[in-house]
N, C-alpha and C positions, 0 to 999 in steps of 0.2 A: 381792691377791685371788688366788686359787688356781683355776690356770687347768683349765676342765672339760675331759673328755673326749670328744667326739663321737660315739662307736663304742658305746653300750649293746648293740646285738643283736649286734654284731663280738667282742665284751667275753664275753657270754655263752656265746656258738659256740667259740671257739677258744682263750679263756682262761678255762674252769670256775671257776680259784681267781684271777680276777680280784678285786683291793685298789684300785683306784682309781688305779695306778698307767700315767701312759701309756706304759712305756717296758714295760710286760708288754704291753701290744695290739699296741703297733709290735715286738715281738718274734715273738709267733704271728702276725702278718700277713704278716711278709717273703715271704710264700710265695704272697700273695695280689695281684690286681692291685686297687688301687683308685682312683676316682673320683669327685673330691671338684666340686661345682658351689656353688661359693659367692656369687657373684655374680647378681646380677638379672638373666630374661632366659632368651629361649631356648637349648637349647645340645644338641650332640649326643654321645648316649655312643653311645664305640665298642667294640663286640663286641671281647672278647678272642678269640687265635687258641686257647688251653687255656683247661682250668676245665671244672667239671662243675655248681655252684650261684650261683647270682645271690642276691646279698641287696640291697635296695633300703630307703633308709632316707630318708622325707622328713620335713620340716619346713613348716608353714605361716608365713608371716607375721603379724606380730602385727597387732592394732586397733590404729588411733591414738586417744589421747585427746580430750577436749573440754574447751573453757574458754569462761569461767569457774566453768561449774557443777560444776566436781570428779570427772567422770564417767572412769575410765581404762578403756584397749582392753585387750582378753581377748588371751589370748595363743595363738599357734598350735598346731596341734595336732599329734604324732608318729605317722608310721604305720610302720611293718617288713614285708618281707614275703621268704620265700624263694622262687626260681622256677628249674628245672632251666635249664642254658645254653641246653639246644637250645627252649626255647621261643621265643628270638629267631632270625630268619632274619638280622635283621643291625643297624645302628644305631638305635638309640632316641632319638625327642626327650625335653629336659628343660628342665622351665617352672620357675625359681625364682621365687616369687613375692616380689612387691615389699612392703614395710611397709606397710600402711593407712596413709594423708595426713589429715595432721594440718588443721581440727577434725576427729575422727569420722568418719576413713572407715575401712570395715572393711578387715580385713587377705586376702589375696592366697592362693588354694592354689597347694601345689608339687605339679608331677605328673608322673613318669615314666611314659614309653610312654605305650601309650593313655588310661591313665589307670582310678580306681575302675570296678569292674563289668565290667572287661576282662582276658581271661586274661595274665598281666604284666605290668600297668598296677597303680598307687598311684597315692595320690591323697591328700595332706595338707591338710589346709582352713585358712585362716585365720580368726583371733581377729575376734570382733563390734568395732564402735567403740565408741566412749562413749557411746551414746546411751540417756539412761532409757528404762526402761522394758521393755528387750531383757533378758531372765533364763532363766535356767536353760544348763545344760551344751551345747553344740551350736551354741550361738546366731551362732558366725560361718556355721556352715552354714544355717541359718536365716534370715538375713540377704543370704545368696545364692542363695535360693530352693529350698535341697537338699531333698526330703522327707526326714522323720526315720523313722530303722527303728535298731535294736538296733546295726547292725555301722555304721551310717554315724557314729551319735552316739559310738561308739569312737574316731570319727577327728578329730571335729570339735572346732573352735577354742572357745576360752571366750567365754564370756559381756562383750557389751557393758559398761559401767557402767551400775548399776541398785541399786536397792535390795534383792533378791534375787541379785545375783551376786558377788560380792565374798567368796564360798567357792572353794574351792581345786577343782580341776579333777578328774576322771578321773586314772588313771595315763597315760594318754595323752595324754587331752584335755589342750586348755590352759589354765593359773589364768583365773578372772575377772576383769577389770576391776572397780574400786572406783567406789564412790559418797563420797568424804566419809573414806576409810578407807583403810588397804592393801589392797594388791592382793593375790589369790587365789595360791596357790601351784602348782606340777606336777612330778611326778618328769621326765616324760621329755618334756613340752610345755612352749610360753614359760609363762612367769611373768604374770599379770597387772599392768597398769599401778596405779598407786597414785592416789588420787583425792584430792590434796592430801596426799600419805602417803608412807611408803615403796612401793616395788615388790615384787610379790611374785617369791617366789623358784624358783630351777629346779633339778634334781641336772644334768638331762644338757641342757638345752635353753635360751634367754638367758631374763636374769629381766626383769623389766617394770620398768618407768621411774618413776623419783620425781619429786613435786612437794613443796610448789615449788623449783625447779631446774629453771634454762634446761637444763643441762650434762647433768644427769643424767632429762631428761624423755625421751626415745627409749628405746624399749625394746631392749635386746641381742637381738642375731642367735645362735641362729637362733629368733625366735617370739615375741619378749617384745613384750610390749604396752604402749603410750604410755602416760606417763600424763597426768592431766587435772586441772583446776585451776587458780590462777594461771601454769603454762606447759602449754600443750597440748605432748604428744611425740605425734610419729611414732612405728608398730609397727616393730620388729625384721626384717627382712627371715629371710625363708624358708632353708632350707637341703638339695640333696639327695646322698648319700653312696652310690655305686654301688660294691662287691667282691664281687667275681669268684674264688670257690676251688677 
């Protein structure tokens, strides 16, 4: 398998004629500080002492699956954003969020600083669970009580398993969870989990989980969605990506 890249908005900023090649981002970057939070859990980035731009890149976690009704978890959803250094007076917390647990729990947002609606704060939503009935684009934020407006459904995780969600996500948003079928697909959010199916797939973010397939039913990090069916998967755990230029 041909391993992704992490750095879409790093890729765009300081490598124009980026090829998909990681060894041109880790060239334009040497000049950059970055921090990577891969792991579950809270965590604290620390202010660099130079630098003039913040780019902030999260990741939600995906839905877990449901069994045995074939229902796979939506996948997490990608957010970017740039923010001048001196917006921070000094360290920022950083929430990775955990995969949605397997039957059917929704998937986890990742959030830097304060988080969405706050100047410097992001805010990556996690993917819906498998649960029918839950459809349309958004629906992990939906499922976490978020109101829907234009700039939040941008951000938000895909769609639970349903019979309406099993389409492919936003460029950001994340694929849908399957009913019965594959899983929804995402450029730059997880993949949805597959519902007795393959998983669908991601360019820059993990693809969702096949069933049936004990091995292969967890969705990839960072955002991919469980999937559902003869093996319920865990979502993908979240992922956030702090450089400093």
């Amino acid at each position: 398998m041909t391993e992704k890249v992490f750095y879409p908005a790093i890729a765009t900023l300081v490598a124009p004629g980026f090829t998909g090649d990681a060894t041109n981002v880790s060239a334009a970057a040497t000049t950059s500080n970055i921090q990577t939070f891969a792991s579950v859990g809270p965590f604290t980035w620390t202010k660099p002492s130079s630098g003039a731009i913040v780019l902030v890149e999260a990741w939600g976690s995906g839905g877990a699956g449901s069994a045995p009704a074939g229902n796979g978890g939506g996948g997490g959803a990608y957010v970017f954003n740039f923010f001048p250094i001196a917006t921070y007076p000094g360290p920022q917390t950083v929430t990775v969020g955990a995969g949605g647990v397997a039957p059917g729990g929704n998937g986890n947002s990742s959030v830097f600083g304060p988080g969405v609606g706050s100047t410097g704060g992001v805010t990556a939503y996690g993917g819906g669970g498998g649960t029918p009935g839950i459809g349309g684009s958004g629906a992990g934020m939906a499922a976490a009580g978020v109101p829907s407006s234009t700039t939040v459904v941008l951000q938000g995780g895909g769609a639970g398993g349903g019979t309406r969600s099993s389409g492919s996500g936003v460029i950001f948003g994340g694929g849908g969870g399957a009913e019965n079928s594959a899983g929804g697909s995402s450029v730059y959010g997880g993949g949805g989990g597959g519902g007795d199916d393959v998983g669908g797939p991601s360019i820059y973010g993990g693809d969702g989980g096949a069933s049936p397939s004990a091995l292969l039913a967890p969705g990839q990090q960072p955002g991919g969605g469980g999937a559902g069916g003869s093996f319920a998967g865990t979502g993908g755990a979240g992922l956030v990506i702090v450089t400093t230029f």
